[in-house]
Wavefront OBJ file of the C-alpha trace (Angstrom):
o trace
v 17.010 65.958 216.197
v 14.415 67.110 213.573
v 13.988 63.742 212.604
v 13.702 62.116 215.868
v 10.964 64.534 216.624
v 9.305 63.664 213.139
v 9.395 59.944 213.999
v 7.139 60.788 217.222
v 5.072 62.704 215.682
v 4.300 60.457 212.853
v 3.821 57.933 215.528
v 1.095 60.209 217.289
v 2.837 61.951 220.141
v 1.196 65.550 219.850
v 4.270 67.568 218.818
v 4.060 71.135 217.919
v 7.052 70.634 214.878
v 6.740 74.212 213.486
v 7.380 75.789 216.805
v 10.355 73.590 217.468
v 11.861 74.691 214.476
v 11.898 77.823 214.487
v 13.084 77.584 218.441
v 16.512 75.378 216.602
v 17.173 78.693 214.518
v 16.829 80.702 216.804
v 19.131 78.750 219.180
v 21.511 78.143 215.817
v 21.792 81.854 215.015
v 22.853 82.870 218.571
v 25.648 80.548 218.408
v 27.085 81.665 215.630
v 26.685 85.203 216.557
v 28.489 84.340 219.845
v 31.521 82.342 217.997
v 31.888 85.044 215.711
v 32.691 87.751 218.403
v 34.976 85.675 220.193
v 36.982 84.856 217.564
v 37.602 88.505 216.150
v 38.468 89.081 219.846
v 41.296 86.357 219.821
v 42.743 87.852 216.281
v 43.064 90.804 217.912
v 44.626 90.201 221.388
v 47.541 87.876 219.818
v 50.718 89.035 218.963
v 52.647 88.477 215.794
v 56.228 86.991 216.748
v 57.434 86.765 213.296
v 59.960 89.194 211.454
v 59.140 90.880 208.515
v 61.335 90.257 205.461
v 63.002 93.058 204.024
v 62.937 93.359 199.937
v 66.581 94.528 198.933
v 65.974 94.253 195.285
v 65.978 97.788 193.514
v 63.715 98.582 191.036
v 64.327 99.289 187.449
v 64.754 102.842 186.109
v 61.660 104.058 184.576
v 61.562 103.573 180.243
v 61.613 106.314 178.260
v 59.108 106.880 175.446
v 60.411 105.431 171.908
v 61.413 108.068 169.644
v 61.146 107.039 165.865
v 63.736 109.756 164.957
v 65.242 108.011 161.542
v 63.452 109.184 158.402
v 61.741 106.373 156.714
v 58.601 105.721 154.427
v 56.320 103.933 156.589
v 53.704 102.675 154.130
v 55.934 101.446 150.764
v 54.042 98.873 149.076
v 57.420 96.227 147.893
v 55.113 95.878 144.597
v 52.430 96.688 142.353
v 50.467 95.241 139.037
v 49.009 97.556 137.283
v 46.125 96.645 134.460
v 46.528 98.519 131.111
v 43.897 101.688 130.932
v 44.029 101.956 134.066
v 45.148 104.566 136.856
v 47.283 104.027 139.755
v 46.951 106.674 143.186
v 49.255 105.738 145.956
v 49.818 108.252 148.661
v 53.677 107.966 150.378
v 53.965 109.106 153.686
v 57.127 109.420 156.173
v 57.433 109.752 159.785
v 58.117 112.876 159.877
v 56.202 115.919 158.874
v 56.628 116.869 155.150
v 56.541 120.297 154.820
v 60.352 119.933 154.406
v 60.842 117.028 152.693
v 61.435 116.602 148.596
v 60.457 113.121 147.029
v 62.221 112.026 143.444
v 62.272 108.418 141.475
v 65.191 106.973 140.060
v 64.387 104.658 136.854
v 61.020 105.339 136.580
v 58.970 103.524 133.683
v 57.520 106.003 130.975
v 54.632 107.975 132.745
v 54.807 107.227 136.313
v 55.240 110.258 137.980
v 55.398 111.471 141.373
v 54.395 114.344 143.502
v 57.871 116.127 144.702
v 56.032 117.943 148.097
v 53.193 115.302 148.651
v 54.972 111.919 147.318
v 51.638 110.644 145.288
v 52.740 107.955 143.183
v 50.965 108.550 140.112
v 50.447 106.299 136.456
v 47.861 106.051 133.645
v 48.645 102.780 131.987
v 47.278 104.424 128.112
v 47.741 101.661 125.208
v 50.315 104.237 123.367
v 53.042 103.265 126.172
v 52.810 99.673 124.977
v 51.518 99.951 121.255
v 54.682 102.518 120.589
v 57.212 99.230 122.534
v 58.401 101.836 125.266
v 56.418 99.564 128.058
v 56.126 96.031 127.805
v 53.830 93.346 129.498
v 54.892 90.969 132.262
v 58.145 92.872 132.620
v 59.264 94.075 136.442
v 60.502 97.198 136.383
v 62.471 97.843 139.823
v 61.918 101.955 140.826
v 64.198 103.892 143.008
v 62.342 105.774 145.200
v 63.599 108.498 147.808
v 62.824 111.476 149.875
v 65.074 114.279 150.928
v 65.345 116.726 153.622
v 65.769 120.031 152.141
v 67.058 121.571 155.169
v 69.425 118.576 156.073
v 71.220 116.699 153.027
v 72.202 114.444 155.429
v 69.348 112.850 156.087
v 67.358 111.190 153.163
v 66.028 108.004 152.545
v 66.182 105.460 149.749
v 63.697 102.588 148.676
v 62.710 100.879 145.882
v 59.437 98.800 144.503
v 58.677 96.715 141.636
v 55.772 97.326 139.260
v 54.573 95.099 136.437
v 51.509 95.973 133.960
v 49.139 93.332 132.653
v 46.431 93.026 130.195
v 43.891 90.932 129.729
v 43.858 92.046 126.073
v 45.370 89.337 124.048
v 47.709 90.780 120.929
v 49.680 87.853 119.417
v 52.890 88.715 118.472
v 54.047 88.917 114.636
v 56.248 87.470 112.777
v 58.019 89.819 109.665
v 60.473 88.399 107.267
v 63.050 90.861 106.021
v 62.070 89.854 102.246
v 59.061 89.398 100.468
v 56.250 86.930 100.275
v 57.138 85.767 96.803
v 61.270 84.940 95.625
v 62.385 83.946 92.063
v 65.949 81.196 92.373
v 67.755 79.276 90.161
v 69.909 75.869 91.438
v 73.155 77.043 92.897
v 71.421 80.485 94.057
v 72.134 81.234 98.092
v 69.437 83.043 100.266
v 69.738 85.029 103.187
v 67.412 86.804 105.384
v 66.116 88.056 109.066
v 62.921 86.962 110.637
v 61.885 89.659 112.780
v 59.353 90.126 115.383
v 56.463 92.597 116.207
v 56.190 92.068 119.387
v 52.319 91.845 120.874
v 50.971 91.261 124.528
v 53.400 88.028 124.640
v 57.346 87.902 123.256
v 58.007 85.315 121.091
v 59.425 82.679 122.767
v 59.964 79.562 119.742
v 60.358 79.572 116.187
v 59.736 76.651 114.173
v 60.112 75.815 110.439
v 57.550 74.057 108.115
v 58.271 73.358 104.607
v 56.375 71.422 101.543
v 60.038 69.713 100.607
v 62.677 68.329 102.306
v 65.624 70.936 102.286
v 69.001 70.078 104.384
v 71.859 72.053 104.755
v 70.338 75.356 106.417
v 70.377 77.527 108.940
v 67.661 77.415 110.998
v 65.259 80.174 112.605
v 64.682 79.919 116.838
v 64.176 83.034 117.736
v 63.732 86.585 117.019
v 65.909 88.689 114.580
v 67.660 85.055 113.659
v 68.854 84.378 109.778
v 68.057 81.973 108.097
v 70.168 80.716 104.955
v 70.436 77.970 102.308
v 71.572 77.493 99.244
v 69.376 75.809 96.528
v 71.593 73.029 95.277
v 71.288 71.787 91.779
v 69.835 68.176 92.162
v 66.632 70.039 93.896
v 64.591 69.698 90.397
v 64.416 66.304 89.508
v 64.574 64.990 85.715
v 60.729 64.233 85.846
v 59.966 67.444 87.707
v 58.572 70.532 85.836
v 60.586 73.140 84.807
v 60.019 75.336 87.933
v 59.017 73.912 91.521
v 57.824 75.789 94.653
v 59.212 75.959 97.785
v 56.759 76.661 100.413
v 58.359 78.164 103.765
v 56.395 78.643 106.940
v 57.868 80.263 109.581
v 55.764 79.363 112.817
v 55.928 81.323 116.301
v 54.358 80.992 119.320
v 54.672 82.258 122.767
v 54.275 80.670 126.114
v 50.875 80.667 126.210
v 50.791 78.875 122.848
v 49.240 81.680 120.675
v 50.672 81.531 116.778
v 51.523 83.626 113.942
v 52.806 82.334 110.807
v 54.626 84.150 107.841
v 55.088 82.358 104.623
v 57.726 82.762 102.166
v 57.482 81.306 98.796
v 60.413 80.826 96.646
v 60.184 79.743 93.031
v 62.519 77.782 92.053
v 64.510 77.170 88.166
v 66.906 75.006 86.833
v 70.474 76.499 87.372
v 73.627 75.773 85.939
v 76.158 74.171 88.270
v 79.096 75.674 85.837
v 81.518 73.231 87.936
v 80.588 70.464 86.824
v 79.081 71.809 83.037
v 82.831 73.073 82.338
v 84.308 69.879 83.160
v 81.542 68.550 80.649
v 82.599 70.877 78.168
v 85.916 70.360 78.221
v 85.257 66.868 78.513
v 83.439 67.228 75.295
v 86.024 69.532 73.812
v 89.016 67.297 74.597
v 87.091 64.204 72.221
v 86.658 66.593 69.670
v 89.954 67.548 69.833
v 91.294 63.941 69.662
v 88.846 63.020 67.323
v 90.485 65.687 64.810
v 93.490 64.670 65.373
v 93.029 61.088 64.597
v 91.103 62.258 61.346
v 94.359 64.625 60.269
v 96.553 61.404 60.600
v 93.750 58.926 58.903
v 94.021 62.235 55.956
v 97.617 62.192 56.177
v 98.046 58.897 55.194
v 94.986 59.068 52.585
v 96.551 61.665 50.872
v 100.050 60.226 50.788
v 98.755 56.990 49.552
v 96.792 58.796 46.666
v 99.712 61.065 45.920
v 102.010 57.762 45.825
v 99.249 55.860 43.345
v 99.041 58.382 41.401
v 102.895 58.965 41.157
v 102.729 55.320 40.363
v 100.208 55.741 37.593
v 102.045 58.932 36.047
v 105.103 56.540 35.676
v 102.936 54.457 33.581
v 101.549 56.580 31.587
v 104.786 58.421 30.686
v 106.758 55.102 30.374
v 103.908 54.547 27.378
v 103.852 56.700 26.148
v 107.669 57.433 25.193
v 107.240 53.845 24.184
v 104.717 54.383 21.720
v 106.707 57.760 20.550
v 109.826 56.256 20.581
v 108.522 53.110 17.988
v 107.232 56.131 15.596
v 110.574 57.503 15.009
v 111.677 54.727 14.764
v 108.992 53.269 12.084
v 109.448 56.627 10.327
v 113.095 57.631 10.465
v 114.538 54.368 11.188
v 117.833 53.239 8.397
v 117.810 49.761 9.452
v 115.388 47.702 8.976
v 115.687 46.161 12.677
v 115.018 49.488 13.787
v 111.964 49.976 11.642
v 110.547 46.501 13.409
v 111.447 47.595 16.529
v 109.575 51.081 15.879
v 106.750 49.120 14.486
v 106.553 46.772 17.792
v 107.253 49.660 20.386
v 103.657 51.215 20.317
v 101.885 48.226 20.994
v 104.365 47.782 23.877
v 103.549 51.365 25.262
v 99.595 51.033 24.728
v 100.204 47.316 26.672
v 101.364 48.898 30.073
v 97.665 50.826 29.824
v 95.894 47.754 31.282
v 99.332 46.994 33.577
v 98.866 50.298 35.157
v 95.042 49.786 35.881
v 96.419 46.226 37.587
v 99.288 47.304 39.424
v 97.868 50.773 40.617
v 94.472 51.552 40.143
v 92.505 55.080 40.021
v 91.563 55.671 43.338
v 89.081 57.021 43.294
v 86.971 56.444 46.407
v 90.126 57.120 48.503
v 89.750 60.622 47.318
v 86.321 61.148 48.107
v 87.149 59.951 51.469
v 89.687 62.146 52.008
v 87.888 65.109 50.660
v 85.128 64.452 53.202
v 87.101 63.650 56.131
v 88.857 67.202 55.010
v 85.661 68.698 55.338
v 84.736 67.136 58.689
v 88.237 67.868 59.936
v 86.939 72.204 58.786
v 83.759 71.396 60.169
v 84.256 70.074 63.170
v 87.700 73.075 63.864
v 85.055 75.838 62.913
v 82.591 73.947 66.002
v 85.388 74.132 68.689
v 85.987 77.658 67.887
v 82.279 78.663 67.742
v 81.681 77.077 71.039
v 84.507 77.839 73.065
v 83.485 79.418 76.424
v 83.920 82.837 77.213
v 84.931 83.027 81.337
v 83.888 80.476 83.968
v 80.165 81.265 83.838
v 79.290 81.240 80.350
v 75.623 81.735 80.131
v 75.183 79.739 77.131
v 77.623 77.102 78.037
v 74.644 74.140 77.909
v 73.632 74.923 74.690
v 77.491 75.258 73.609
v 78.171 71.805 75.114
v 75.185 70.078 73.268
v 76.383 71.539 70.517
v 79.554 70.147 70.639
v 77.969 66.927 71.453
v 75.896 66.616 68.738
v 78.572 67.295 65.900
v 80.931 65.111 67.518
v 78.374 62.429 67.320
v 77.390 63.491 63.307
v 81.037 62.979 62.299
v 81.682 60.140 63.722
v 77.822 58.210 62.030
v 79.421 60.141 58.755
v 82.540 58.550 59.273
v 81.597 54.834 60.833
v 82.989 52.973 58.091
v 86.173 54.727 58.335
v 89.216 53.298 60.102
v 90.696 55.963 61.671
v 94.388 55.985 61.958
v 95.763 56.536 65.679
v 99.086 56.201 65.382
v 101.801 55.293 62.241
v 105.502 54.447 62.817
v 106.062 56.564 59.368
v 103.991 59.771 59.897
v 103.786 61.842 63.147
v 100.876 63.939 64.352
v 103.379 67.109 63.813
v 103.848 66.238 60.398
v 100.043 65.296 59.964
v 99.433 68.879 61.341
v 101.924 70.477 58.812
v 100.651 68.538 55.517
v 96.793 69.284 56.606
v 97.777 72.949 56.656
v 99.768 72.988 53.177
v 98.825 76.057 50.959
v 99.230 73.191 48.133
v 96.685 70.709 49.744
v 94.398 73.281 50.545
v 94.444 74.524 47.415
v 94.554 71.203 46.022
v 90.929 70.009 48.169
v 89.574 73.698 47.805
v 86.256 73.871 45.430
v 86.264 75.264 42.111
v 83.471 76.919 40.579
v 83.889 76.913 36.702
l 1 2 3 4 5 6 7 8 9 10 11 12 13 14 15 16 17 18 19 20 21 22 23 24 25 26 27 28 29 30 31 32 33 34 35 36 37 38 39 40 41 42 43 44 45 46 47 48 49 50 51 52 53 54 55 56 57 58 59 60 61 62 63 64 65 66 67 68 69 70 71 72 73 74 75 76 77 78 79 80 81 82 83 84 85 86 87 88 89 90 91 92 93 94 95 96 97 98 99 100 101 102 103 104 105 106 107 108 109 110 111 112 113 114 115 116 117 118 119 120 121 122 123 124 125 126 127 128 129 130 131 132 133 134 135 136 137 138 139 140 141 142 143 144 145 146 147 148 149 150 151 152 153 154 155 156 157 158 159 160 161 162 163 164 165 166 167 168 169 170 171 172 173 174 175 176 177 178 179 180 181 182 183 184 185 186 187 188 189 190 191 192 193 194 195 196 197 198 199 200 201 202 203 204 205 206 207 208 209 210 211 212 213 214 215 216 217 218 219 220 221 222 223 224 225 226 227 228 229 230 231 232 233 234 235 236 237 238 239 240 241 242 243 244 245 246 247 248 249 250 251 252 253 254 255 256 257 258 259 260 261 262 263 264 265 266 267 268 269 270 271 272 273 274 275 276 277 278 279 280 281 282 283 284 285 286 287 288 289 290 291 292 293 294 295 296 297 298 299 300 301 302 303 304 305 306 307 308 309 310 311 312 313 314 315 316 317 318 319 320 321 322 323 324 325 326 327 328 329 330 331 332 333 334 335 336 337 338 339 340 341 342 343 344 345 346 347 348 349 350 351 352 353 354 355 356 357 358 359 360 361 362 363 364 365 366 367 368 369 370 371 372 373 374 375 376 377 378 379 380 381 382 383 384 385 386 387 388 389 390 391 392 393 394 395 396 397 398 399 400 401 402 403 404 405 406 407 408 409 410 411 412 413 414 415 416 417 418 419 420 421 422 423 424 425 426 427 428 429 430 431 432 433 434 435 436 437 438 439 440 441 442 443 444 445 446 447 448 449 450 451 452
């Protein structure tokens, strides 16, 4: 309608526009004042037909307030860290009033204490608790902790927490060997000692081994309060080494933060005397002595008796001469016949012939007898050496010396004796009675010196 009448007037028709509207809301508003009245009348003239629905469904009983009635610690903290020089204040409270109530710890770390009325947890983490070892560092200790009523020993309550101290203090743990810095061995010596450990902010966690020379055969060190052992065998110093050598032991440890400490030991090392193998020289030695004199009594045996037979050979000469040469003088002198007196006169010249038949058939033997008087003397010499250097027990301290000894007169008497073929073993003699004959009063007094 508006714009219909807008059209007209914007074709020209003389149309009042602003009375006409306000005419429409008039006219608008009356309407809707009328509809209004007529419907509220309707609503409340008609009847409701329908049934109302019953609810059957009874209601809950009314909850009752909670009661926390069990005694408990409300505010336990499960765990605490705790810096060194420092102080920890925690206040434990229950759900209950605590006039009553008694609080106690059960394995409590050095120094933490606790309020028995109040249950204040209380610790000052001093530097003596973990200089002196009772606390340690990055360790849980696990803390029973517990309140009780003291009117009802029924009802108590039990907890525990955990608390570990830290610092950021860095103290590298030591290393201490159970013997000194400096040892003095021989070859054949065993040693035997404890590495220990002072323990700093850190345990020791490896142990390692460093040495200047290849050593085998020994215990090794891993870990704490471990032993180490060895035994310094005798081949350790070589024959162009010097006569002592150094053994340079470094026992490393670290933790697991890699922080070190090393320890050295230094053992000084001598040649030893493997008396195994130094007896079995010696009596190795010994035993070619030993043989050696034997084989020298037979070589004199035989000597001897073929002196002592030359020179029974030569006495039969001599006295077969000169009865000869005694028997023509009677003869010559007191002979009746004159056959007898030629025969007296020939008879001497027969006994001083046999003089140059005895040099033939049996000469003086003369270097034979030096011989034997100086294999005598080596046979004395050499007797006197095997009792001199005999070896007193299994570890003879002066068994090397007693050994070279040995070695060196064996190998005198037989340069002395090169030339000399030594007699090992004769059908007619034996070494018994080569034994017997050497020891003869007679042939010792015989060979024995004379000083006029």
């Amino acid at each position: 309608m508006l714009r219909f009448l807008t059209k007209l007037h914007n074709w020209g028709f003389s149309i009042n526009l602003a009375q006409i509207k306000f005419d429409l809301n008039r006219l608008l508003f009356s309407f809707l004042l009328i509809l209004g009245i007529l419907v509220g009348n309707a609503q409340e003239t008609t009847t409701d037909t329908l049934k109302k629905a019953v609810d059957t469904l009874s209601l809950p009983p009314t909850a009752t307030p909670f009661q926390d009635s069990i005694l408990r610690i409300i505010n336990l903290n499960p765990y605490f860290t705790v810096q060194v020089d420092s102080v920890l204040m925690y206040d434990l409270q229950i759900n209950k009033p605590a006039e009553n109530f008694y609080w106690f710890m059960k394995n409590a770390p050095v120094g933490v204490k606790i309020d028995r009325n109040s249950g204040l947890l209380y610790f000052k983490a001093e530097k003596s608790f973990f200089k002196s070892g009772k606390l340690k560092f990055d360790l849980p200790y696990t803390v029973e902790v517990g309140v009780q009523n003291l009117r009802d020993p029924k009802e108590k309550y039990e907890s525990s927490f955990t608390i570990m101290f830290y610092s950021t203090e860095v103290v590298v743990s030591k290393l201490k060997p159970t013997v000194g810095n400096i040892l003095l061995l021989e070859e054949g010596d065993s040693i035997k000692f404890r590495v220990q450990c002072e323990e700093g902010s850190f345990p020791v966690e490896q142990i390692t081994i460093v040495t200047n020379e290849p050593i085998s055969n020994f215990k090794s060190v891993n870990k704490c309060n471990d032993e180490f052992s060895w035994m310094v065998p005798y081949d350790f110093i070589r024959d162009n080494d010097t006569a002592r050598k150094t053994l340079i032991l470094q026992f490393i440890a670290t933790d697991k933060f890699r922080n070190r400490d090393t320890s050295t030991v230094k053992l000084i090392i001598k040649p030893g005397i493997n008396y195994i193998q130094k007896n079995l020289e010696h009596q190795q030695v010994a035993s070619e002595m030993k043989k050696y004199v034997t084989n020298l009594k037979l070589t004199f045996y035989v000597i001897s008796t073929n002196i002592k037979n030359n020179k029974k050979t030569r006495t039969g000469f001599d006295i077969t001469g000169s009865t000869t040469a005694f028997m023509g003088t009677l003869l010559s002198t007191s002979g009746t016949s004159t056959s007898a007196k030629n025969a007296g006169k020939v008879l001497p010249s027969v006994g001083l012939s046999l003089v140059p038949v005895k040099e033939a058939v049996s000469p003086n033997k003369v270097q034979e007898q030096n011989t034997a008087s100086q294999v005598r003397a080596t046979i004395k010499r050499l007797d006197y050496m095997l009792t001199e250097n005999m070896l007193i027990g299994d570890k003879d301290p002066d068994i090397l010396p007693k050994t070279k000894k040995l070695r060196e007169e064996l190998k005198q008497a037989q340069l002395q004796l090169v030339d000399l073929p030594l007699v090992e073993f004769d059908p007619r003699f034996s070494q018994e009675d080569a034994e017997k004959y050497f020891n003869n009063p007679k042939v010792n007094k015989k060979y024995k010196l004379k000083v006029n």
